[in-house]
C-alpha positions, -999 to +999 in steps of 0.1 A: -292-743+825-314-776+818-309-806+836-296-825+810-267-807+808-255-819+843-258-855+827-238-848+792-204-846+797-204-829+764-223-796+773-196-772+789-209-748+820-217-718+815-184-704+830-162-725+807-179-710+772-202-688+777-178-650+772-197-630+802-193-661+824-154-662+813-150-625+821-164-628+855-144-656+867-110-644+853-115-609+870-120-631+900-093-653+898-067-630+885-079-597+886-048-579+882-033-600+853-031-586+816-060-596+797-059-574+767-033-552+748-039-528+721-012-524+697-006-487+701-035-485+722-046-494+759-037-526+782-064-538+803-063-566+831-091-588+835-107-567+863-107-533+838-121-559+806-146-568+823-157-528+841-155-519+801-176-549+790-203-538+815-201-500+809-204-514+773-234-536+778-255-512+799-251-484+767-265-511+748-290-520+770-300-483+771-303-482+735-330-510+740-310-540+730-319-572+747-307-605+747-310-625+710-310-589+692-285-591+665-264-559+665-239-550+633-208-538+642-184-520+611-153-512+622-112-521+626-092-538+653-093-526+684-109-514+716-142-501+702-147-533+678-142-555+711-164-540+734-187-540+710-183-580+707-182-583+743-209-555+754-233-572+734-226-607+743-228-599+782-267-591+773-271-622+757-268-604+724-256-612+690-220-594+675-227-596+638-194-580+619-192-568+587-159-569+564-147-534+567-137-532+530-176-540+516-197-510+502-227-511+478-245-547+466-227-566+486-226-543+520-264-541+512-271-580+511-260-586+545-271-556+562-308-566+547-300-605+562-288-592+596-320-578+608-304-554+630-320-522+641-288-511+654-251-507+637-218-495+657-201-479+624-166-464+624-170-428+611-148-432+580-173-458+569-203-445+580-213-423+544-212-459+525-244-465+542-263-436+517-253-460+489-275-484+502-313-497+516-307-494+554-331-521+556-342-522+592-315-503+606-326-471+626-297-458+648-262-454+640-233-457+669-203-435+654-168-443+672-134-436+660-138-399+650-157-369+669-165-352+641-186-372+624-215-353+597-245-369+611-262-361+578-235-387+559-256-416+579-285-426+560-312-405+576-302-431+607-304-417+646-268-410+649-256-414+683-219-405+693-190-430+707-197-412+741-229-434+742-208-464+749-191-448+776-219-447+799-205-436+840-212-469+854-222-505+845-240-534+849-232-553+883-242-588+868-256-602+836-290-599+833-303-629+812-290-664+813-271-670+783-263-710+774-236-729+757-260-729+729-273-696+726-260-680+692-229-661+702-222-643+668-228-641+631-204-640+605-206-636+569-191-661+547-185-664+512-220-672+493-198-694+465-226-699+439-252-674+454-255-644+478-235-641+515-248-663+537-249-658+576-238-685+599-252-689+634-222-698+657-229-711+691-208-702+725-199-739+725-188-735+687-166-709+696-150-729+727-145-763+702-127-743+675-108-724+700-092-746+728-110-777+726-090-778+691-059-761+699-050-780+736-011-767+727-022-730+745-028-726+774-031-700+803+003-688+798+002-675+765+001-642+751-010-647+713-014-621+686-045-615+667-036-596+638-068-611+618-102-588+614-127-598+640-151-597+613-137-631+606-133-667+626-099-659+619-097-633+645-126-645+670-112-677+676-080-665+695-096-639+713-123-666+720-087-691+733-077-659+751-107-658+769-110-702+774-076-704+790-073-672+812-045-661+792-036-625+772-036-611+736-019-585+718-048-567+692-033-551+659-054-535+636-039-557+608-005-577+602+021-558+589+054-570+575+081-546+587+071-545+623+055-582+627+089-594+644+093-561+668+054-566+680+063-601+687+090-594+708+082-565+725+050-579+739+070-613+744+040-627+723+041-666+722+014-678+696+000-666+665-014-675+630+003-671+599-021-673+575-019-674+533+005-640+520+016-637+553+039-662+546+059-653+515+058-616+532+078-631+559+102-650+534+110-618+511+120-598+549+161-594+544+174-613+567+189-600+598+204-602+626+182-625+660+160-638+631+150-671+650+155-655+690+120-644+695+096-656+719+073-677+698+065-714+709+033-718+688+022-708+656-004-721+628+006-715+593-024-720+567-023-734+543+006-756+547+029-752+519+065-755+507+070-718+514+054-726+552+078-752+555+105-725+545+093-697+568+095-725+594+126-731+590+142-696+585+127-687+616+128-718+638+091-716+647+075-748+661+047-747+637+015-769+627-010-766+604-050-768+605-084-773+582-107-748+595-143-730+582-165-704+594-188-733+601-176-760+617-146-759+648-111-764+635-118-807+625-086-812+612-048-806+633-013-818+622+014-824+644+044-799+650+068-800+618+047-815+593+070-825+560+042-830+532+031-793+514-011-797+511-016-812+549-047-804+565-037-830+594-060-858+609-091-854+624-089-846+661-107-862+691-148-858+689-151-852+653-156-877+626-145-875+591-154-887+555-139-881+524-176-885+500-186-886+462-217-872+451-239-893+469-222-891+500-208-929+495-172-925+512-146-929+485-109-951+492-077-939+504-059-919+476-092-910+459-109-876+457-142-865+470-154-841+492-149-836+529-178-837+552-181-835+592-197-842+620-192-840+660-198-854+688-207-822+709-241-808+702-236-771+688-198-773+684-204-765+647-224-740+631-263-742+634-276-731+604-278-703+580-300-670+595-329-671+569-314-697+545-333-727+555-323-746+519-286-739+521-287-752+554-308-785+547-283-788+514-249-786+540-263-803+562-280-833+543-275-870+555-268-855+589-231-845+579-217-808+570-204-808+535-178-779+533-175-780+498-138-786+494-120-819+474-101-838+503-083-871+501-070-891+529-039-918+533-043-949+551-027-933+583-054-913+585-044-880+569-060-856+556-052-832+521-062-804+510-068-807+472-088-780+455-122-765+461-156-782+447-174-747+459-170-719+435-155-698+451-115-678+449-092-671+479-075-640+478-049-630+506-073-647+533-107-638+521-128-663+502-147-643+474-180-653+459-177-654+420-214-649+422-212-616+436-181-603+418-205-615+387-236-597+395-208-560+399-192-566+365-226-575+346-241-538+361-226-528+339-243-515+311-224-530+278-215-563+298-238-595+283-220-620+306-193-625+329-176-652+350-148-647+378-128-675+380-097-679+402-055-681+388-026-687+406-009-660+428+027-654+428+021-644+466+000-680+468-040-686+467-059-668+439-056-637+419-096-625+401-098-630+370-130-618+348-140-629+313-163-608+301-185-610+263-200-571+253-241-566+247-245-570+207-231-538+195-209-528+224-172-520+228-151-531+264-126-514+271-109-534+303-096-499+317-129-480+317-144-514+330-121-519+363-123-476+366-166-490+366-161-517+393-136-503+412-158-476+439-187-510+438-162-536+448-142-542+478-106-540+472-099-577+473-124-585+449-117-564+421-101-584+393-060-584+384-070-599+352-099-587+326-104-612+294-132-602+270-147-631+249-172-626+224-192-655+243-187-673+278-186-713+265-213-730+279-225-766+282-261-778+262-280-767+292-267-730+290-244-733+323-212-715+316-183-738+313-156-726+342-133-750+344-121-743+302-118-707+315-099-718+345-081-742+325-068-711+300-060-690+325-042-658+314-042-659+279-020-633+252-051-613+251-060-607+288-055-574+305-036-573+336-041-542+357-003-545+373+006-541+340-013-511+336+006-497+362-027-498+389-019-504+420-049-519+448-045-508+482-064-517+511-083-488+528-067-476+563-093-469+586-090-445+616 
């Protein structure tokens, strides 16, 4: 490590960030405590994690991956999609996850973006790939199934799960890896254009992890029910790792069985986050509701219904702002009684509340929220291959996250709408841009715009407006039946409105907010109504 960082308090070790560092010293210190369970899968104490990570790592390093390599892994909860993560990140390697639910444009962008020669591919995803330019992609890992067709892989080298598996391991990381080095890559919402990748740091994992959330702590077992294809999911694993303590990994959260997973694994934190919530609500209510072994949980966003669930349930909850890019700036105290709190701005951040030029506007007034921190690398550092969109984020020496904010004279923080263009459906921000560029494929659409409405279940449902080439007929059914193998299943629209033109302002730029503003009109189809029912893909 550089000299400096003996002299900056701010740079952590490398054994309290860095995830190879943290899995050596916990299979030192406690070598026979739980580490990781698998919801109908394995347990593993610290000394097995880390004899699997290095198993892991040397299979990678076999197949000629080498420290700052990106490597895509495609695949659901569980012990394969973490020893990927970790395997890769013990060689000083880069864990770049992709949404399990993407296929065609969309899975095609950020395979292309990645630069990986190398993707670790459940087998029931693995024929998307002939739908798409591989890009640089050469060899396939297939885990989950034996069986796999090697031909249904893109004309990749398709090597089987048992590659991972290797006899023995690594004895010690080979390359240094810093606080700094790039520790992952996750795709977020492109809003206005494309996906775009963001570079996150080991120290960025650490500050939105347990820098931000001091309330865990060594002795708690928390429940990551969130795909680790999102910051959603990485950051408890990455508290889990920070503290020492243990985690319970589902595949996904499930309504009838979240309160029987919580108590049988005596699980202590967790994160409710968006439909969650009313899920929980709409439970009958039984017997034991609020005896359960919780002590922390997050509920985001905060809401009237969170302040319900809260309730019902006696959790001690609190509420959070958080981003792919940036480390979790904003934390409320338990028991917050205001629906839109973010919270106020935790130690070694600073926060501003802007208008267009970045001149901070007064208490009560809206603007936008931008960041910045006192720790070098504790938010993101850049987009991979976007150097404008980073320079625009990053402009004035502040991140703009492109949401409205206002602040109170005590200091906190609300949540008001998003400036971005972007929709939230059921914990997944959606670019408009690229639900846009699916519905105008096809071939009698002149124009379209997606533009978010209000959920019963809270956040967004999709709504399209579409206007027909000169000449052509929509028919809303026919259109969704169009979209519908193209799209993943959280972007595909409820709603379908066809227009004979998208209103637009002098300078031709379509005119959102009036379509926002009319929302579900007498003449929109709604595919419930229809009878069409959207279900997430179950993989494995």
């Amino acid at each position: 490590m550089a000299d400096s960082a003996v002299f900056d308090h701010r740079i952590l070790s490398r054994e309290e960030c860095v995830l190879g560092h943290l899995l050596e010293r916990w299979a030192k210190v406690k070598p026979d405590d739980v580490a990781l369970i698998f919801e109908n899968g394995p347990t593993w104490t610290w000394h097995e994690a880390l004899e699997h990570t290095r198993r892991t790592a040397k299979a990678f390093a076999d197949l000629g991956v080498l420290k700052g390599d990106h490597v895509l892994s495609w695949q659901p909860n569980g012990p394969d999609a973490v020893l990927t993560w970790f395997g890769l990140n013990y060689l000083g390697a880069v864990y770049v996850p992709l949404n399990t639910a993407y296929k065609g444009g969309i899975l095609e962008h950020q395979v292309r973006l990645s630069d990986a020669r190398l993707i670790v591919c459940h087998a029931d995803l693995g024929s998307r790939l002939n739908d798409i330019d591989t890009a640089s992609l050469t060899d396939v890992v297939i885990v989950g199934k034996e069986d796999f067709n090697a031909s249904s892989a893109a004309g990749l080298n398709v090597h089987p799960a048992s590659t991972l598996t290797p006899t023995t391991g690594l004895t010690e990381m080979p390359e240094a890896v810093d606080p700094w080095d790039t520790q992952y890559i996750i795709f977020t919402s492109g809003t206005t254009g494309p996906s775009k990748a963001v570079l996150s740091s080991y120290l960025q994992g650490y500050s939105m992890g347990t820098e931000a959330h001091p309330h865990f702590d060594g002795d708690d077992r928390i429940l990551v029910n969130l795909p680790l294809f999102h910051v959603g999911g990485t950051v408890f694993l990455n508290i889990t790792l920070a503290t020492g303590g243990s985690c319970v990994v589902d595949s996904h959260f499930r309504t009838d069985e979240f309160w029987s997973t919580v108590n049988d694994h005596s699980i202590t934190a967790v994160c409710l986050l968006a439909a969650m919530v009313p899920f929980l609500l709409n439970l009958p209510e039984f017997e034991g509701e609020q005896d359960h072994s919780l002590r922390t949980t997050v509920i985001v966003p905060w809401t009237e219904e969170a302040m319900r669930v809260a309730e019902r349930y006696n959790l001690d909850a609190l509420t959070t702002f958080n981003m792919t890019e940036v480390s979790s700036p904003l934390m409320s105290d338990l028991h917050p009684n205001t629906p839109g709190l973010c919270g106020k701005v935790r130690p070694g951040i600073e926060a501003r509340v802007v208008d267009e030029n970045d001149c901070e506007v007064a208490p009560g007034q809206i603007g936008e929220l931008i960041l910045r921190s006192d720790r070098p690398w504790a938010m993101n550092h850049g987009y991979y291959k976007n150097p404008e969109a980073t320079a625009d984020a990053w402009r004035n020496g502040w991140f703009h996250t492109g949401d409205g904010f206002r602040y109170d004279e005590d200091g906190n923080f609300f949540f008001v709408d998003r400036i971005k263009d972007a929709i939230r459906r059921r914990g997944e921000n959606i670019s408009s841009f690229e639900v846009e560029n699916e519905v105008v494929a096809h071939p009698d659409i002149a124009e379209a715009a997606a533009v978010p409405v209000p959920s019963q279940l809270g956040e967004d449902e999709v709504l399209i407006v579409v206007a027909p080439v000169a000449g052509c007929q929509i028919d809303s059914k026919e259109l969704f039946d169009f979209l519908e193998p193209r799209m993943a299943h959280f972007m595909l629209p409820r709603y379908i409105r066809i227009v004979e033109e998208l209103p637009k302002t002098p300078t031709q730029k379509v005119q959102k907010h009036l379509l926002k503003s009319d929302g579900v009109t007498a003449d929109t189809w709604d595919r419930e109504d229809a009878g069409i029912k959207v279900k997430r893909n179950r993989i494995g």
